[in-house]
C-alpha positions in Angstrom: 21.1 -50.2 -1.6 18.9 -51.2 -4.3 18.5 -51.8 -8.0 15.3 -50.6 -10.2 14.2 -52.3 -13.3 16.3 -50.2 -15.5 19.9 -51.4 -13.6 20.3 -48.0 -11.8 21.8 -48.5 -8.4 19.9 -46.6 -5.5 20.9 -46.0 -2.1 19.0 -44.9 0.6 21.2 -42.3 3.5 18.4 -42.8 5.8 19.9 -46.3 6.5 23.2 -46.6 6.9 25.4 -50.2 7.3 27.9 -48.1 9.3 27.7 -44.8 11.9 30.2 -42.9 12.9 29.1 -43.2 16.5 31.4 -46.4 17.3 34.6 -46.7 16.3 34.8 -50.3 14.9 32.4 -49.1 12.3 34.2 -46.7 10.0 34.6 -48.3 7.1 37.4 -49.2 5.1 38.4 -50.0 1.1 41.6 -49.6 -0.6 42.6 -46.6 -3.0 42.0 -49.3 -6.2 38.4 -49.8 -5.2 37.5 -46.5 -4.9 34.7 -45.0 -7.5 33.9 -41.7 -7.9 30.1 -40.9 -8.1 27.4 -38.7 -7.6 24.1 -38.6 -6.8 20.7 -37.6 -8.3 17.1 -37.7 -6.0 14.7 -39.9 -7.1 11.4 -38.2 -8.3 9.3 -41.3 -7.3 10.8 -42.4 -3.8 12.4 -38.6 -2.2 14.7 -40.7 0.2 16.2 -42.5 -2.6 19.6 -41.7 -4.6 20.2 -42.8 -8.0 24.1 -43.5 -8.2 25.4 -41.9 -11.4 29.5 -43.0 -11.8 31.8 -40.1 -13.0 33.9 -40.4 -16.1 37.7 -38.8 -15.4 38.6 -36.2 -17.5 40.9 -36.4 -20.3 39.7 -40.6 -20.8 37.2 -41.6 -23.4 35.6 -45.2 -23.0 36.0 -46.0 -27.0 35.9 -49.9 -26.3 33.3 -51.4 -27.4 32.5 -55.5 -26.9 30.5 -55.5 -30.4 33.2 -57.0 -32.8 31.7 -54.7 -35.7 32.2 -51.9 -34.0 34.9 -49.4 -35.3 36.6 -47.6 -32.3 36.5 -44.7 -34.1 35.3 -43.2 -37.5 37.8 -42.8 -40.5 37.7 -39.0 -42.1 38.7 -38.9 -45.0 40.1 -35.0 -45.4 40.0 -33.5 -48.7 42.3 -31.2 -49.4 40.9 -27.7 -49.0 41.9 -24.4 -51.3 41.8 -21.4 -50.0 39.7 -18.4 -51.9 39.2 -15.4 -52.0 35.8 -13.3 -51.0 34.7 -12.3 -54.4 35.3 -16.2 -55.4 32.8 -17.3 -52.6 29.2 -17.4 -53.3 27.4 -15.9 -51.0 24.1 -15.3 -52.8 20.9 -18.2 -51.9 20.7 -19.9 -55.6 17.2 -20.8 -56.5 15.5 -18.0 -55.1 14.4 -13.9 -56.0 17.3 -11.4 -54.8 16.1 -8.7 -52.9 18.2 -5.5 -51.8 17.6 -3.6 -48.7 19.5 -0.7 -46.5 22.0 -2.4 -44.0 21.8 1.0 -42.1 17.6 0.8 -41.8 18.3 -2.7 -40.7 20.3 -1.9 -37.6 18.4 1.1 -36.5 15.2 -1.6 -36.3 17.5 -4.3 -34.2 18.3 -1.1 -32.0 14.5 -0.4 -31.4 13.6 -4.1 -31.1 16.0 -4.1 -28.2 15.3 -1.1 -26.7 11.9 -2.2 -26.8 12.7 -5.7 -25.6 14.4 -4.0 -22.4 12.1 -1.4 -21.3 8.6 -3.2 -22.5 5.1 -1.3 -23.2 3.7 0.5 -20.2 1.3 -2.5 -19.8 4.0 -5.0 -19.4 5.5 -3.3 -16.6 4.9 -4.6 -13.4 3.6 -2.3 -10.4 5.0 -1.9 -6.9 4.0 -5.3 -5.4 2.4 -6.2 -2.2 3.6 -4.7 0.5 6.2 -6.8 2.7 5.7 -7.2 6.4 7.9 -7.2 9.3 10.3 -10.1 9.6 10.2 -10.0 13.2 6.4 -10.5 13.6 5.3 -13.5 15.5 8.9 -14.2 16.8 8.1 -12.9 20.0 9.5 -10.1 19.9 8.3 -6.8 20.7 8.0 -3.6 18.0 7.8 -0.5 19.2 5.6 1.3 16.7 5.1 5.1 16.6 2.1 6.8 16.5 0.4 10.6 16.2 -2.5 11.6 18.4 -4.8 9.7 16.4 -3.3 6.3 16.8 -2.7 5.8 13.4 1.0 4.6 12.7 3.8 6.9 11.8 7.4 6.5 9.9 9.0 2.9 8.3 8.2 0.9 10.7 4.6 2.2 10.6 4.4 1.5 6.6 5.7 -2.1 7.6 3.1 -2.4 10.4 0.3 -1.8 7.5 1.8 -4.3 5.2 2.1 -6.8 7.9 -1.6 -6.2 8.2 -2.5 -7.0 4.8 -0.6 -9.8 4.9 -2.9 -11.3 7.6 -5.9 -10.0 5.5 -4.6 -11.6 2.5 -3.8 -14.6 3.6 -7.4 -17.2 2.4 -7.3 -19.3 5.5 -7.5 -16.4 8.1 -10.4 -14.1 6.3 -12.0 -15.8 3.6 -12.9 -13.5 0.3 -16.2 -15.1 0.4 -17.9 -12.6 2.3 -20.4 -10.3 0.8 -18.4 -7.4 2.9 -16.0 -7.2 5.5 -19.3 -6.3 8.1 -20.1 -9.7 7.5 -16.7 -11.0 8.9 -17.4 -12.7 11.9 -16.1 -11.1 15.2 -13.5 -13.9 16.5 -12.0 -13.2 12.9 -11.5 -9.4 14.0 -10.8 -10.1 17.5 -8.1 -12.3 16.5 -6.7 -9.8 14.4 -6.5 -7.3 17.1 -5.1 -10.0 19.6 -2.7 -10.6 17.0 -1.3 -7.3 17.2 -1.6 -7.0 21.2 1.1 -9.5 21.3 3.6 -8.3 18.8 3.6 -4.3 19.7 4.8 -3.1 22.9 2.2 -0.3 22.8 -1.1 -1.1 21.6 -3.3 1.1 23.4 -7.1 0.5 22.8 -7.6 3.9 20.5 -5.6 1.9 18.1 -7.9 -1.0 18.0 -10.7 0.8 15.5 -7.5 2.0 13.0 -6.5 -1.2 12.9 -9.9 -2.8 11.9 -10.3 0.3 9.7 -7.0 -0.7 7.8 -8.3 -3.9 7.8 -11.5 -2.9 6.2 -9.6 -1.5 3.1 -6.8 -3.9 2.9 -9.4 -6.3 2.7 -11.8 -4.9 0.3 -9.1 -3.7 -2.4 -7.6 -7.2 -2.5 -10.9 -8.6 -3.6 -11.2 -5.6 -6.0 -8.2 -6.4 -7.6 -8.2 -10.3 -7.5 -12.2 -9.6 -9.6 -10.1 -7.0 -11.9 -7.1 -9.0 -12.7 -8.5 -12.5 -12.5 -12.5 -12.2 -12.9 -13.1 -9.4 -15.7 -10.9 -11.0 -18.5 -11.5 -14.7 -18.3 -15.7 -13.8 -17.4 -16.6 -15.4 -20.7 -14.6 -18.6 -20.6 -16.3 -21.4 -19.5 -12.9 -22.8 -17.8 -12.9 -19.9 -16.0 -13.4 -22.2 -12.6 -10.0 -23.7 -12.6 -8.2 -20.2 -13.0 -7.7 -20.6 -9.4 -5.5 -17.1 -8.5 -2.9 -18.0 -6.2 -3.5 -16.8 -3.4 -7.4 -18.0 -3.3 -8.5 -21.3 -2.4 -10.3 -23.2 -5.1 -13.4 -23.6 -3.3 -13.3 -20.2 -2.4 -12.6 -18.8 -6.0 -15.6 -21.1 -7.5 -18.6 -19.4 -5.0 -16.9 -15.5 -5.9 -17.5 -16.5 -9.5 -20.9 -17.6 -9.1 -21.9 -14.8 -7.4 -19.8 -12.1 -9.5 -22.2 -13.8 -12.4 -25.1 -13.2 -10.6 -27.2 -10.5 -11.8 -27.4 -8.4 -8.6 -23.7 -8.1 -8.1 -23.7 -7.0 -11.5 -26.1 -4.1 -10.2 -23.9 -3.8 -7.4 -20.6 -3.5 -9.6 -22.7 -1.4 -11.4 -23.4 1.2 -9.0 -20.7 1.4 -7.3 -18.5 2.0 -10.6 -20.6 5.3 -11.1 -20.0 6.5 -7.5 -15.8 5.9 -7.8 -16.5 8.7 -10.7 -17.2 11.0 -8.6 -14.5 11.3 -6.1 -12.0 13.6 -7.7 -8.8 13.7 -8.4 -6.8 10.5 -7.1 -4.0 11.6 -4.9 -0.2 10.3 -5.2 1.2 9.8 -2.6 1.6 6.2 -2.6 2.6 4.0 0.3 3.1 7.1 2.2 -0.1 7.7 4.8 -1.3 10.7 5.1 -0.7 10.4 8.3 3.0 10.4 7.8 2.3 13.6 5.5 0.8 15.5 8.0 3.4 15.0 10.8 6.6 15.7 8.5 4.0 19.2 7.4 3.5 20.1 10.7 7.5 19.2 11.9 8.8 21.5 8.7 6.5 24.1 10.3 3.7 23.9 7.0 -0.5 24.8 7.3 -1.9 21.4 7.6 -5.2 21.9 6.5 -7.4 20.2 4.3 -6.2 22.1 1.4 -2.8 22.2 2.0 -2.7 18.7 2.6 -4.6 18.1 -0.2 -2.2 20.1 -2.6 0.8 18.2 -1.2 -0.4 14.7 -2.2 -1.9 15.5 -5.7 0.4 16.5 -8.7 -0.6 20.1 -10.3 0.5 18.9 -13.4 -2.9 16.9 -13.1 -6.1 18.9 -15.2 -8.5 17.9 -12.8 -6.4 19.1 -10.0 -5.7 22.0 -11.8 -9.1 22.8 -12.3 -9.9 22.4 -9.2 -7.7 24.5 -7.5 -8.8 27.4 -9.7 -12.0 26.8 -8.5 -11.3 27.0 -4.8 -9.0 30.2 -5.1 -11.9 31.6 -7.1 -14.2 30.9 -3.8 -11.9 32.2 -1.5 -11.0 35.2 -3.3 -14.7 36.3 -2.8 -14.5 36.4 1.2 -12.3 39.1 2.6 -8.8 38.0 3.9 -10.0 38.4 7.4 -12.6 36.0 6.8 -10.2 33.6 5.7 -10.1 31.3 8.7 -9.9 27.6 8.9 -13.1 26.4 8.8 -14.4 28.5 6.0 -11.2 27.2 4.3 -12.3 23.8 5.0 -16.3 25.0 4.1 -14.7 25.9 0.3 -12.9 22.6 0.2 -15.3 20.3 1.3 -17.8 22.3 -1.0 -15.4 20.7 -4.3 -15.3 17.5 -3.3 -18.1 16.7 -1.4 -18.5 15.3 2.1 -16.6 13.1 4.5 -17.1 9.2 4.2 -18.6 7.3 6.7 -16.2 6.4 9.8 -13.3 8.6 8.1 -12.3 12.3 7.6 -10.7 13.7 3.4 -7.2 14.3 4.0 -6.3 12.2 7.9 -6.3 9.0 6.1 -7.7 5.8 7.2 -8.8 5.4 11.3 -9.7 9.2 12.1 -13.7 9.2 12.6 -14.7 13.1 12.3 -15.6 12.9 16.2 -11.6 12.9 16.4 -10.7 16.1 13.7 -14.0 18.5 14.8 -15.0 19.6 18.4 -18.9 20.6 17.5 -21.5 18.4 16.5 -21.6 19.2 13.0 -18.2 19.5 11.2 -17.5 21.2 8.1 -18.3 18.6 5.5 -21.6 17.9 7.1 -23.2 21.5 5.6 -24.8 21.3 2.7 -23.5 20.8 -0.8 -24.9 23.9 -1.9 -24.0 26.1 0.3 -22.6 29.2 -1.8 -20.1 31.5 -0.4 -22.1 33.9 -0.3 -23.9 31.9 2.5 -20.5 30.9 3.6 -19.5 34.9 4.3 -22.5 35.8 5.8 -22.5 32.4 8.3 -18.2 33.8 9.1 -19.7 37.5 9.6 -22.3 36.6 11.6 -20.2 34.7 14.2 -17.6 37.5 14.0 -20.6 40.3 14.4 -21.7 38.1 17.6 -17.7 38.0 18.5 -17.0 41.6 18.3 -20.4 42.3 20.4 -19.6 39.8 23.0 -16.2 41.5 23.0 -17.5 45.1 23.4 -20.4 44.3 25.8 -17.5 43.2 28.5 -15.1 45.7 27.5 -17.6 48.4 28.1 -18.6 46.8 31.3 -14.7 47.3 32.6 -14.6 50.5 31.5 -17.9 51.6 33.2 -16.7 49.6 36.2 -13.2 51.3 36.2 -15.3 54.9 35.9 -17.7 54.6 39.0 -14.9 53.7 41.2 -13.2 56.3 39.9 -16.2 58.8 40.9 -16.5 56.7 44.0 -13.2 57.7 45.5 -13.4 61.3 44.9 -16.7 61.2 46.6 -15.0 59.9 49.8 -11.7 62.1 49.5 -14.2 64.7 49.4 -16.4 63.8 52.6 -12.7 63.2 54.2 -12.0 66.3 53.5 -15.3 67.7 55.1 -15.2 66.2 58.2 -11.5 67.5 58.9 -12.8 70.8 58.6 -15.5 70.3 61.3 -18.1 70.0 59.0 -21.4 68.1 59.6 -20.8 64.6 61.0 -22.8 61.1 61.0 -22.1 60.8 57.1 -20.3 57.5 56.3 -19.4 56.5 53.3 -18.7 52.9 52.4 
């Protein structure tokens, strides 16, 4: 126990006079010399209490050792007369009167709270970063679900993906420094995947280039948004270095400022704002994969191609959407329904809204290159751009001509086969029937 300069008692609990550990130590004091206090933690030393004494309730300390001291102030009371409403002034003196509609009035405090409650649409906050699985790390072992295509399926699935971008997020594992996440250094990513080895019971090695693929876009939209929500609106103030974001180190944030100032990420941001135009409509489907879309289509027994899919995660309400479907049924209406088979469905759709990315297919979600979706060489997003369907119906009838002659070519075969050795055996019943009736001999047939 201590005193500071200011008479507070402190007392440290780290040192104790007496321990309950031998029995000659437990203290002892009688009833009368008892205090009752509490405790407040210093600010300045952490393992220090300040003692604070209680005052009991119902007892005021009014003594006072100043001899000029009153123990208490006289009031003097003057005796009151109660009045009437209309005798009270209510108005301000000195000041302009002004009249205004008591009913107006509480209509605005109803709109002010309303207002207050709900906020503008830009106060409102969005979903938040994903949470991870509590249970990662501990040892134990999650057994994830997955389709075909390795990618992850259901809750836990979900979970898995935000216990990835957890990892991803985090500024001492994968720096936001890099130009691109092809520049993040391979021990980076192989610790990653060794990560996730160890906490899944099945990780088989297919899974390994959806998890760096998920990786890859974690990645690159949390530097997207940390440059649109911390970057764009402070770009002007010259402070902007120590509007260190949270979750960025402040070394770190200071390079990704000078080089988002530089002129040839400003060419960069440039170009590839022009290029998000032109992807389409944005679908809605939120946290939900489309991976998990696919496999509850294909469980309620739904068409899962790329149009179907692409109708269930984009809102027809939507006038690009809208727009767009009219287009395609236009196209498809133009190729006779027997025509109407997957691929030149997919030929139509892929016609709208371009090609497939690099490393990824429209409508399987992240993880699924096209070597995984198509069994030729070429699939159909690779055709070109301007193909019309007119090119499109000739390209179907001309594998369906080739079809139907293929098909013909063997049927006659059979047919022609069926017919000689139909021939062939009344040729021998016949000769049989020769011979029996002593006709010439030395002709076998075979």
């Amino acid at each position: 126990m201590k005193e500071d300069v200011f008479k507070f008692k402190l007392v440290n609990f780290k040192h104790l006079l007496y321990r309950d550990d031998h029995q000659n130590h437990e203290p002892f004091i009688l009833a009368s010399q008892a205090e009752q206090v509490w405790y407040v933690p210093d600010p300045l030393e952490p393992d220090w209490n300040v003692v604070v004494k209680m005052s009991q309730r119902g007892l005021f300390g009014m003594q006072s050792n100043d001899p000029q001291a009153e123990p208490y102030m006289d009031q003097q009371l003057e005796e009151n007369v109660m009045l009437r409403d209309e005798e009270v002034g209510w108005v301000r003196e000195g000041t302009e009167g002004e009249t205004f509609d008591v009913w107006t009035t509480v209509a605005l405090l109803v709109l002010l709270c309303c207002f207050a409650i709900t906020g503008p649409s830009s106060w409102r906050h969005g979903r938040g970063r994903a949470k991870g699985i509590k249970e990662w790390g501990t040892g134990a072992k999650l057994n994830v679900e997955f389709n075909a295509m390795f990618q992850p399926l259901n809750k836990l699935g979900r979970s898995f993906k935000g216990q990835l971008g957890q990892i991803v997020h985090n500024p001492h594992r994968v720096p936001l420094t890099y130009l691109s996440w092809g520049s993040v250094p391979e021990d980076i990513v192989e610790g990653i995947w060794k990560e996730v080895q160890d906490n899944l019971l099945y990780a088989p090695e297919g899974l390994k280039q959806v998890v760096i693929d998920s990786c890859n876009k974690l990645w690159k939209d949390h530097k997207h948004k940390t440059k649109t929500n911390h970057y764009k609106p402070f770009k002007d103030d010259p402070n902007i270095n120590e509007k260190v974001p949270l979750d960025i180190l402040p070394e770190q944030w200071r390079v990704m400022v000078e080089y988002w100032s530089s002129k040839d990420a400003m060419k960069i941001a440039s170009r590839n704002s022009k290029n998000r135009e032109l992807r389409g409509p944005v679908h809605r489907t939120g946290r939900t994969p489309f991976a998990d879309v696919r496999h509850k289509m294909m469980t309620d027994g739904e068409s899962i191609n790329k149009m179907s899919v692409f109708m269930k995660t984009h809102m027809i309400t939507d006038l690009d959407v809208k727009l767009f479907l009219d287009e395609y049924n236009e196209q498809l209406s133009m190729i006779d329904e027997p025509l109407r088979t997957e691929e030149v469905q997919d030929k139509i759709f892929h016609n709208l809204v371009g090609k497939d990315g690099h490393g990824y297919c429209k409508t399987y979600g992240i993880g699924v290159p096209r070597s995984a979706v198509y069994k030729k060489d070429v699939s159909p997003s690779q055709a070109s751009s301007s193909s019309t369907v007119e090119e499109i119906t000739q390209q179907v009838r001309q594998t369906v001509t080739e079809e139907i002659e293929q098909r013909l070519t063997v049927e006659i075969e059979q047919r022609v086969t069926e017919k000689l050795k139909v021939e062939f055996e009344q040729i021998r019943a016949w000769m049989d029937f020769i011979r029996s009736q002593g006709g010439p001999s030395g002709i076998q047939v075979e």
